[in-house]
C-alpha positions in Angstrom: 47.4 30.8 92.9 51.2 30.0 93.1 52.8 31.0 96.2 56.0 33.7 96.1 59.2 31.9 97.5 61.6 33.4 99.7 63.7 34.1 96.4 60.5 35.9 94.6 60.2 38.3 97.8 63.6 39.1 97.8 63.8 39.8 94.0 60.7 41.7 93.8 62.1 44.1 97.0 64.6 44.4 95.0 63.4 45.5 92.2 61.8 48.0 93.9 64.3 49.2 95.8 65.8 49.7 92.5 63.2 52.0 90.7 62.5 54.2 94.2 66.1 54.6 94.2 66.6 55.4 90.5 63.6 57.5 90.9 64.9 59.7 93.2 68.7 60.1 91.7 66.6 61.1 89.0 64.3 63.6 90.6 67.7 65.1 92.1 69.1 65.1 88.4 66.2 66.8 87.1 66.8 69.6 90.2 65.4 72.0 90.4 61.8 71.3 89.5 60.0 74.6 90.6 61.2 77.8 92.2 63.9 78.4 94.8 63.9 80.6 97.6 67.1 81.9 98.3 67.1 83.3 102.0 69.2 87.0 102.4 69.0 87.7 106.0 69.7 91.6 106.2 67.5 94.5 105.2 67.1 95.5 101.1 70.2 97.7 99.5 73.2 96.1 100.8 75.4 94.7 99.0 74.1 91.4 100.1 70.9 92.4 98.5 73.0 93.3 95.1 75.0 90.3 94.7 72.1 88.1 95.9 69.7 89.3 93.4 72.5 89.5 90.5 73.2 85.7 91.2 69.2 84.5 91.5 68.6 86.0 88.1 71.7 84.0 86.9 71.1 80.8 88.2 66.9 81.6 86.9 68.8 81.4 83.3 70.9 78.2 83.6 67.7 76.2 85.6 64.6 78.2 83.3 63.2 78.2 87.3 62.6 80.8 89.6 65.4 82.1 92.0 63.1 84.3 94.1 64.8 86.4 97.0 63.6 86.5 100.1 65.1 89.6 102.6 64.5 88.0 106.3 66.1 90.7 108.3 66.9 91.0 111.9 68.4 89.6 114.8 71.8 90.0 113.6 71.1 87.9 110.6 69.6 85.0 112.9 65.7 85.4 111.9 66.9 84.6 108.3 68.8 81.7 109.3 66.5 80.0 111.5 64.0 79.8 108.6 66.2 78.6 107.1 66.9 75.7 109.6 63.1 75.1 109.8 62.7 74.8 106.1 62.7 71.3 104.3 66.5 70.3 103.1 65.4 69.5 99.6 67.6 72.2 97.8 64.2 74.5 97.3 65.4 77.1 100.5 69.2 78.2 100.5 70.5 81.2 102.1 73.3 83.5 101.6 75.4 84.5 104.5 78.9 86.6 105.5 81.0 85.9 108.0 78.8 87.6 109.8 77.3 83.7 110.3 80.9 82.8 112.0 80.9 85.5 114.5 77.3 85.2 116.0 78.1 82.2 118.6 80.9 84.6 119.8 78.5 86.7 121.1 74.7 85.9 120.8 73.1 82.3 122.0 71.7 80.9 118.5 68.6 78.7 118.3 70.7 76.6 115.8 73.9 75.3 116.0 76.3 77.1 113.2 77.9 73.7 112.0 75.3 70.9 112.7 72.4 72.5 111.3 73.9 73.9 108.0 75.2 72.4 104.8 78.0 74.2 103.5 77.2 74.5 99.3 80.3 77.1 98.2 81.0 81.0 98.2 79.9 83.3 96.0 82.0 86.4 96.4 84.8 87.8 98.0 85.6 92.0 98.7 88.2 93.6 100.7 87.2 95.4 103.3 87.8 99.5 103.4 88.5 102.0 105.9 87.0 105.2 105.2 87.3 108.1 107.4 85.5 112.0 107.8 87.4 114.3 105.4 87.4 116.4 109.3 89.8 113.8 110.4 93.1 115.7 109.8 94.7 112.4 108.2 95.5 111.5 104.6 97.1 108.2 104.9 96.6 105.0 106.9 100.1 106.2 109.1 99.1 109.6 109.5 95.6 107.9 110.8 97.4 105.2 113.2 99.4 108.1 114.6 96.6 110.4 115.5 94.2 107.4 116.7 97.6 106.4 119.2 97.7 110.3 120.3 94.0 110.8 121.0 93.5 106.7 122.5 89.3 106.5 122.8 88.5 109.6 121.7 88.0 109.0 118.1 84.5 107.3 116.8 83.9 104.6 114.2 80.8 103.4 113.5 79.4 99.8 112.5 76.3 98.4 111.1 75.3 96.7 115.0 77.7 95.4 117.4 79.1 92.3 116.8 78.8 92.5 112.5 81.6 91.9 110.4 82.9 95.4 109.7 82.6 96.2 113.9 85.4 93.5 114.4 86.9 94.4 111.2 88.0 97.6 113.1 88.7 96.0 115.9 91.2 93.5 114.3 92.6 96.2 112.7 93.1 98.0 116.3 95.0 94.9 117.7 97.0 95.0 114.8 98.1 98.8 114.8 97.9 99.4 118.5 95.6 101.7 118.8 92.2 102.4 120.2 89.0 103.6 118.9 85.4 104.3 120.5 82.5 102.3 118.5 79.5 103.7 117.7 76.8 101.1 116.6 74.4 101.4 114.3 71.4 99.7 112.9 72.6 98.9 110.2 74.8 100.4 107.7 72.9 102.7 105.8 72.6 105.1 109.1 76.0 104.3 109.9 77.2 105.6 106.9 75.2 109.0 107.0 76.3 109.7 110.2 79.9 109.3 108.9 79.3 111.7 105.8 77.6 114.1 108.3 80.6 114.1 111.1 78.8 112.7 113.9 81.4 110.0 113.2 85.0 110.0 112.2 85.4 106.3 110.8 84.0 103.7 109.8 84.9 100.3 107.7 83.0 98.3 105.1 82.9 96.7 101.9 82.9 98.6 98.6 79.4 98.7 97.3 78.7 100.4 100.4 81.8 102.8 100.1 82.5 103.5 96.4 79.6 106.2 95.4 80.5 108.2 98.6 84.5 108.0 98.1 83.9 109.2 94.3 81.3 111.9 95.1 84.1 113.1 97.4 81.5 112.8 100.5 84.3 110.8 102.2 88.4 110.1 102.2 89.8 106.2 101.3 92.8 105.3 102.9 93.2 101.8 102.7 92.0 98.2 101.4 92.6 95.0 102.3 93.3 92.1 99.7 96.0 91.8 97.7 95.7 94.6 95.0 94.1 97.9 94.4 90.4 97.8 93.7 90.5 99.3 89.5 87.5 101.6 90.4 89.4 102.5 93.8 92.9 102.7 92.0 94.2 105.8 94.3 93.2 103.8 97.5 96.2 102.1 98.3 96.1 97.8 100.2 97.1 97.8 103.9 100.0 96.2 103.1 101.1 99.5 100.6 99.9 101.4 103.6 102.1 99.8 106.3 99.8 97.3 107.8 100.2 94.0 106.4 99.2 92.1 108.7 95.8 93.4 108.2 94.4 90.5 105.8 90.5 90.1 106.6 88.4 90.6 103.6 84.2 89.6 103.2 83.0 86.7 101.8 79.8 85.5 100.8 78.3 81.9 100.6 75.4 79.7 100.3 74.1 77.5 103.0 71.6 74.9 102.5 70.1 72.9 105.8 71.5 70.2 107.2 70.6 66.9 105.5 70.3 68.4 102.5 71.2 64.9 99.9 74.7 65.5 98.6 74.0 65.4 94.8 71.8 68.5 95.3 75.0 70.1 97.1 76.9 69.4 94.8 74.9 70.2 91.6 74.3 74.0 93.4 78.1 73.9 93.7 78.5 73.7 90.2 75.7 75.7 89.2 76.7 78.7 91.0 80.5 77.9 89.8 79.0 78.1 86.3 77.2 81.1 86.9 80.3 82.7 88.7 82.4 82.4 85.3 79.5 84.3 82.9 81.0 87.5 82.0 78.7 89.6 83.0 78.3 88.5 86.2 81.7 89.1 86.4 81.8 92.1 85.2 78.8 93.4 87.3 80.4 91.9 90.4 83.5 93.9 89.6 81.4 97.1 89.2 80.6 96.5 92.6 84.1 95.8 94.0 83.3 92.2 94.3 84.9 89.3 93.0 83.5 85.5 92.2 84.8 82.9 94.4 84.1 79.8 94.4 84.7 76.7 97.2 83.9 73.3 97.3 81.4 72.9 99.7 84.1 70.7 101.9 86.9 73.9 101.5 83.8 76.7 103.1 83.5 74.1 105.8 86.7 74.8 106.8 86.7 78.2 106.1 83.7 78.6 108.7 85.6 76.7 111.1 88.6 78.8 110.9 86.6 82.0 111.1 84.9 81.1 113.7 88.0 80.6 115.6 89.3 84.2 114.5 86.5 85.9 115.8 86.2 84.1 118.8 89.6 85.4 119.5 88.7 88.8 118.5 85.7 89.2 120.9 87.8 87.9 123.5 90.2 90.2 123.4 88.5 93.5 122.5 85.2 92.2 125.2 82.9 92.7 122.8 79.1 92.2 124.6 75.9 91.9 122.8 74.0 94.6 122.5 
C-alpha cells in the first residue's frame, strides 16, 4: 500500500478544509433552514407585540419558514434577553428590543453584559414619543402645561410603564429640558398606567402612539405634543415639541433586532437585508404607519453606535433625575 507524503496530507487537509468550509458558507446561504424564534421581551398588546408580529409574518413570506414570536416578559425586559444570551448564536433565536435595552445597566445589575453579549442586526422601527395629559389638567398646549407644572413643582403625577422604562425617562428628559418637576407614578406596565390616566388617578403620562392614538381619538385623553420632526398624519392636530416651544426635546423610540454574540457575520448580515427588504413592502409600511410607526433601517455597525450613544444619554439622565430601581 503506497505511503501518503507529506505533500498528500497537506493536499488532502486541504481539500477538506475546502468542502467543510464551502459547506458551511452554504448552510448560511441557504439560512434559514427551519423556524425562527424571534424573542419579544414584554407582555402581549404593546406595540412591541404589534410590530413584532407584523414583521415575523413578513419575513415568514420572503424565507417560506416560520417566524414564531415568543413574549418572555419580566424583569424589565431582562428575562427575555437573557434567553436570549443562553440560546445558540446560529441566527434561529433573535430578539427585538427598545431603548429600553440601553437604559437597564443605568439602573439594574444585568446577568449579561449589554455590548459583549449581543450582536447588533439593524432597527426595525422608529415612533416619536407623545405626551398625553388628563383632559382635568386645565392645559391645552405644551406652554400652558410647562407653566402650570413650574407653579405647582411635585404636585402633578405622570405615570410610566415601571421605573426605569423608556417613556419614565422620557418625562424626565423632558423635565430637565423645560424646568420643571413632576411626581412619577410607576406602573406595571403600560396598560394600567394608561387606565389610571383615563380615569384621573393620574394627570400625565408619555408613550408611543399605538399606545396613545385610540384614546386621543375616542376623546378619553388631550395630545399636546410629539416628538420627531413632523406631525403624525393620524395625529395631524397634535403639534412636534419643537412647534410647541421645546425643541430641544428630540428623543423618539426605536426598535431593533439583536442576535447573540458570535452569531457568524453572513447570517447578520443576510437578517439585515431581509428585514431591510421586508421594511420597504408596502403594506408593512403602511400598517406600520397605521400605527404611528415608521421603518428604519441600520446597518448592524450604525445600531452599534446608536446603543452606545444611548446608553450614554440615559446614563446621564438617571444621574441627574436619581432614578433607583424599584
Amino acid at each position: 500500500m503506497k505511503m501518503m507524503t507529506i505533500r498528500d496530507t497537506a493536499t488532502a487537509a486541504i481539500a477538506c478544509m475546502s468542502l467543510l468550509s464551502g459547506g458551511m458558507a452554504g448552510a448560511q446561504q441557504a439560512y434559514p433552514t427551519k423556524s425562527v424564534r424571534l424573542i419579544l421581551p414584554y407582555a402581549p398588546g404593546g406595540s412591541t407585540s404589534v410590530s413584532g408580529r407584523l414583521l415575523g409574518q413578513k419575513l415568514t413570506e420572503i424565507w417560506g419558514q416560520q417566524v414564531i414570536v415568543d413574549n418572555r416578559p419580566g424583569g424589565n425586559t431582562i428575562i427575555g434577553s437573557e434567553a436570549l444570551v443562553r440560546s445558540p448564536p446560529d441566527g434561529y433565536t433573535i430578539m427585538m428590543v427598545t431603548s429600553t435595552h440601553t437604559i437597564n445597566p443605568s439602573i439594574l445589575k444585568t446577568p449579561y453584559d449589554a455590548i459583549k453579549d449581543f450582536a447588533p442586526v439593524t432597527t426595525i422601527t422608529r415612533s416619536p414619543f407623545g405626551l398625553v395629559v388628563h383632559h382635568a389638567l386645565p392645559v391645552k398646549t405644551l406652554k400652558e402645561f410647562v407653566a402650570l407644572a413650574k407653579a405647582r413643582p411635585g404636585q402633578i403625577d405622570f405615570a410610566s410603564s415601571g421605573t426605569g422604562t423608556s417613556n419614565h425617562l422620557a418625562v424626565e428628559l423632558l423635565s430637565m429640558h423645560a424646568g420643571i418637576k413632576l411626581n412619577h407614578i410607576p406602573y406595571k406596565g403600560g396598560g394600567p398606567a394608561m387606565t389610571d390616566l383615563i380615569g384621573g388617578q393620574v394627570q400625565v403620562h408619555m408613550n408611543v402612539p399605538p399606545n396613545l392614538i385610540p384614546n386621543i381619538r375616542a376623546g378619553r385623553i388631550r395630545g399636546l405634543a410629539v416628538s420627531g420632526e413632523s406631525r403624525l398624519p393620524n395625529l395631524a392636530e397634535v403639534p412636534t415639541f419643537t412647534e410647541a416651544g421645546l425643541p430641544a426635546f428630540t428623543l423618539t423610540n426605536w426598535q431593533a433586532i439583536l442576535a447573540p454574540a458570535a452569531t457568524p457575520k453572513p447570517i447578520i448580515d443576510k437578517l439585515a437585508a431581509d428585514i431591510a427588504t421586508a421594511l420597504q413592502t408596502p403594506d408593512l409600511r403602511d400598517k406600520l404607519a397605521a400605527q404611528g410607526m415608521s421603518g428604519w433601517h441600520m446597518t448592524p455597525e450604525q445600531l452599534a453606535t446608536l446603543i452606545r450613544s444611548e446608553m450614554e444619554t440615559f446614563a446621564k439622565v438617571v444621574k441627574i433625575a436619581n432614578v433607583k430601581a424599584e
